[in-house]
N, C-alpha and C positions, 0 to 999 in steps of 0.2 A: 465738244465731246465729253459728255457725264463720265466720269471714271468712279467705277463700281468695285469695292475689293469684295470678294467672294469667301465667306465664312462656310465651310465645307464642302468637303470633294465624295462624299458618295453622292448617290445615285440621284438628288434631287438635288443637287450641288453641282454637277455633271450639267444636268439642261440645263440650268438657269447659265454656268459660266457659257457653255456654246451660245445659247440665246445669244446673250451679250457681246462675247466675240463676234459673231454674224451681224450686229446693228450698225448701224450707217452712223448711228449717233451717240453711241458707249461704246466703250472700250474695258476691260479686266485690268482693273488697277494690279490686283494679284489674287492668288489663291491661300489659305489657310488653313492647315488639319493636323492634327496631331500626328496622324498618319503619315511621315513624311514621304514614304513613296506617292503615294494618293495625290499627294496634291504636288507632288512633281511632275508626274504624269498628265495632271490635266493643267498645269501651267504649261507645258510644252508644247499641248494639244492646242490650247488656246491663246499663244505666243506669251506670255504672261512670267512675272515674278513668282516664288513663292516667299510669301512675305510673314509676317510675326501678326499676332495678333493686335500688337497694339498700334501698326505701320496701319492694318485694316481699318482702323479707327482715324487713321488721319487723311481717309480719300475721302471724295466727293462726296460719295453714298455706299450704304453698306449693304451687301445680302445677306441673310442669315438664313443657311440652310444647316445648321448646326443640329443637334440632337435638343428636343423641345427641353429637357432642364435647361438647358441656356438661353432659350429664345427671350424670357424675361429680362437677364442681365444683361443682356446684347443691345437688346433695343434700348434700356435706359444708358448705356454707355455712349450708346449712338446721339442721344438727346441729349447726353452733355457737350459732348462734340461737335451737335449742330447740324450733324448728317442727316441726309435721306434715306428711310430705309423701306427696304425691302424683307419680309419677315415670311417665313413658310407657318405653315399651323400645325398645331395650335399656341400662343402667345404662352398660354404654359395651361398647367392642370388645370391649377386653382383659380376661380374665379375672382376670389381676393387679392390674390397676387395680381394677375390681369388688372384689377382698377387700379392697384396701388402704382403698378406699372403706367397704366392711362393717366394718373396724373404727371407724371413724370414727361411723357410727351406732351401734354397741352400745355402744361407749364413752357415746354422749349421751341413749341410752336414747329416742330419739326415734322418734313411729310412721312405717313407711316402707310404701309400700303401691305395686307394681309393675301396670303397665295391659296387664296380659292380660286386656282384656276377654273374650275368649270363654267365660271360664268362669262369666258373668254370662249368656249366652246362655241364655232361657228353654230351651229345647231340648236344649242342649248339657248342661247345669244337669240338668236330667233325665237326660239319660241316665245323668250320673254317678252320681245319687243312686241311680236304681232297680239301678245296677252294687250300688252299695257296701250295696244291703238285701239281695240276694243274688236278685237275680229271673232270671239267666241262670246264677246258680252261678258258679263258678271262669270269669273271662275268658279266653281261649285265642287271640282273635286280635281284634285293633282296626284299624280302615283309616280314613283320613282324607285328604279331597280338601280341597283346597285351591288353589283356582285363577285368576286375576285377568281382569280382563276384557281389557287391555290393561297392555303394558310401562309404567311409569313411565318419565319423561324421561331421558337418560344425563346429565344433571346428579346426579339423583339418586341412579342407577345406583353413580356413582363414589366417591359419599361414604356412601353406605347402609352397605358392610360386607359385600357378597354377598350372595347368594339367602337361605342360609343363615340370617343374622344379622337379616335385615332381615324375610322373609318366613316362611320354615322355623319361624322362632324361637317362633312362636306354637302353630304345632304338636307342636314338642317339647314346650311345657307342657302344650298339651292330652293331648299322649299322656299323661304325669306325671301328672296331672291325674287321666283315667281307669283307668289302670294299675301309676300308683307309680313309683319307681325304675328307669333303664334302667342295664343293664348291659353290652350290646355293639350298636355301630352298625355300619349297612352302608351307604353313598350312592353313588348316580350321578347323574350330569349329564350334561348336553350343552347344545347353543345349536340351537335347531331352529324359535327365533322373531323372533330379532332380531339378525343381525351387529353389530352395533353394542354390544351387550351384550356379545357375545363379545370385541370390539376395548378393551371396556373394561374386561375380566378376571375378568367373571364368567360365571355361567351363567342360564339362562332354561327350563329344564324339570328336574326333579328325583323321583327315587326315594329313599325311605330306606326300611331294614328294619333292626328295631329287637325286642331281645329285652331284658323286664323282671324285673326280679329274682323276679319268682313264675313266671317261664314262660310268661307272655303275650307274644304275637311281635305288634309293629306294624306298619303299612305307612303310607307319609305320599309323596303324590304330590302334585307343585306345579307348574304353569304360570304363565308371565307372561300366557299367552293362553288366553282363553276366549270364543269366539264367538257363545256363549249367554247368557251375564251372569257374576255373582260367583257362582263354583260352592263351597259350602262343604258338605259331608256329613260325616257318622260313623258308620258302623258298628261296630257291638261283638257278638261273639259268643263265645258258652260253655259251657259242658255242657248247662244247660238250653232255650236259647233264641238270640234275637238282639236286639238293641236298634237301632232308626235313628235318624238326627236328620237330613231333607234340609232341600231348599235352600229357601227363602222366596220368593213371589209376590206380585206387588200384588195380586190376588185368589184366592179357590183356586175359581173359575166354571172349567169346563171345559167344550168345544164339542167338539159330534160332526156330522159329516155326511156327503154324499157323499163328499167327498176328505179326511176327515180322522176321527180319533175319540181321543175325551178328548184334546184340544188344549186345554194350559193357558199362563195369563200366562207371559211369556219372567222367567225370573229377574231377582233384584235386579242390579240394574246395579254395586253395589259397597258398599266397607264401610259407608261411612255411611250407608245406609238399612239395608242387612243386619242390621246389629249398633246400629240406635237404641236398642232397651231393654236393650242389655248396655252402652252409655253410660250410659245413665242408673243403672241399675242401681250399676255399676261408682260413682257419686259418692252414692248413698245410702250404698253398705257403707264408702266412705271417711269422711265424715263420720259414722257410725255407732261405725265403729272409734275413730275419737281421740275422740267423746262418754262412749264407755263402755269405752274404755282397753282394748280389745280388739286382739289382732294378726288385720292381714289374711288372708285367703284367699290370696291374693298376693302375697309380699312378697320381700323379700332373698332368702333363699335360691332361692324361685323364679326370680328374674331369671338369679341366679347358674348355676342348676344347667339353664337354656335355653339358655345362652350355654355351657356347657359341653357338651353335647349340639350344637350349631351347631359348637365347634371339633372335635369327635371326627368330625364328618359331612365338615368340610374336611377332616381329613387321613386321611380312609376315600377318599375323592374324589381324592385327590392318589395314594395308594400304592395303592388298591385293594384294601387290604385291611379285614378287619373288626376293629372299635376297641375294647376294651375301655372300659369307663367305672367309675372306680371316686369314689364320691361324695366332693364335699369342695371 
């Protein structure tokens, strides 16, 4: 039984501790949060302690669903310790930080495994796979929606890191993900949702076009708004074919009548229902990986090379021009 102490109780601290409670094969060493109701609450929820931050440091393995200034300190505390860890994204802003980080884990040899869930996404997960047996032949152009149902708070606005970092970021790896290596970025932006996001120096609608080092050309479109639910699609097309993966419904019953036809359920309303079995998913292959000493799907490098791909799209956005990206 992997015993996992859980470094934060909101909302993406929440799945990961359930996830784990539910496993046949981990267990919730404890929960952690400054917030001491919070993480009362979800240790009770999940039969659990609520434990100190430094007790978190001496379980098996760690999660760190903490606010991204910490995700850096966390993980090199975790690699003195010797832990497995579990880390939400982004690893932190700076990409410098990020290496200075990564040497710190190789040095301790310890497993690090980054929470891009999407590529846990039954769907998503397919698509890639039927890419990489060759069922469309050579990939030639990938597009990805990615769109929210509504703005996050400008509390959170302001310490996120940008559209880019906080929302984008999951897309660059999905592109990665399906396509391999990117080599030159294109991004624009505007605010065409919320002033207030604009007051607070970022943006709230987004394009990026994106060319991969075999000649597949991406496209990755993101809204704060979506007036239909959490819009998430993929398409992938290429010499042979085309691959999709749309958006999920609480059922797939669709109604036809006089003023309507094939009218289906309004989409999932957002990530946590959207993405429940690529949570769960996501804490099988973790606990999987540190039982059978296996590297993640996910890991270091990925966070790394999202977060570098998120800077290349900020300063495409700044100068307007198109970014080269050279790996590393």
């Amino acid at each position: 039984m992997l015993k996992i102490a859980v470094i934060g109780a909101g909302r993406i601290g929440r799945i990961h501790a359930h996830n784990i409670a539910a496993h046949a094969g981990a267990t919730v060493a404890g929960i952690v949060d400054p917030d001491t109701a919070a993480a009362e609450r979800l240790a009770a929820e999940c039969a659990a302690p609520v434990i100190s931050l430094d007790q978190a440091f001496a379980a098996e393995a760690v999660l760190i669903g903490s606010p991204t200034p910490t995700h850096a300190d966390y993980i090199e505390r975790a690699a003195a310790a010797g832990q497995a860890v579990f880390c939400e994204k982004p690893i932190h802003l700076s990409a410098e930080r990020v290496r200075t980080c990564l040497e710190t884990v190789r040095r301790a040899g310890i497993p690090l495994m980054i929470g891009f869930n999407r590529r846990f996404d039954p769907s998503f997960k397919a698509v890639r796979d039927r890419m990489a047996a060759g069922e469309i032949g050579k990939p030639e152009l990938v597009l990805i929606s990615s769109r929210d149902p509504g703005p996050p708070p400008i509390a959170y606005v302001k310490v996120s890191g940008g559209l880019f970092r906080d929302m984008t970021i999951h897309d660059f790896d999905m592109a990665r993900y399906l396509v391999g290596d990117i080599v030159e970025v294109q991004a624009f932006g505007g605010n065409l949702v919320d002033p207030a996001i604009r007051d607070a120096g970022d943006i709230d609608t987004a394009m990026v076009t994106m060319r991969a080092a075999n000649g597949a050309m991406v496209h990755i479109n993101n809204s704060r708004r979506c007036a239909y639910g959490y819009d998430q699609r993929i398409e992938a097309f290429g010499e042979h074919g085309m691959l999709q993966a749309g958006n999920r419904m609480a059922t797939t019953v669709e109604a036809s009548g006089g003023k309507q036809t094939g009218a289906k359920d309004v989409v999932l309303n957002f990530f946590i229902q959207r993405y429940q079995e690529a949570y769960a998913a996501e804490v099988e292959h973790f606990v999987a990986c540190v039982r059978e000493k296996a590297p993640p799907i996910a890991g270091f490098a990925e966070g790394l090379e999202a977060l570098r791909l998120a800077d290349a799209a900020l300063e495409s956005l700044r100068t307007g021009q198109i970014v080269r990206v050279h790996k590393g």
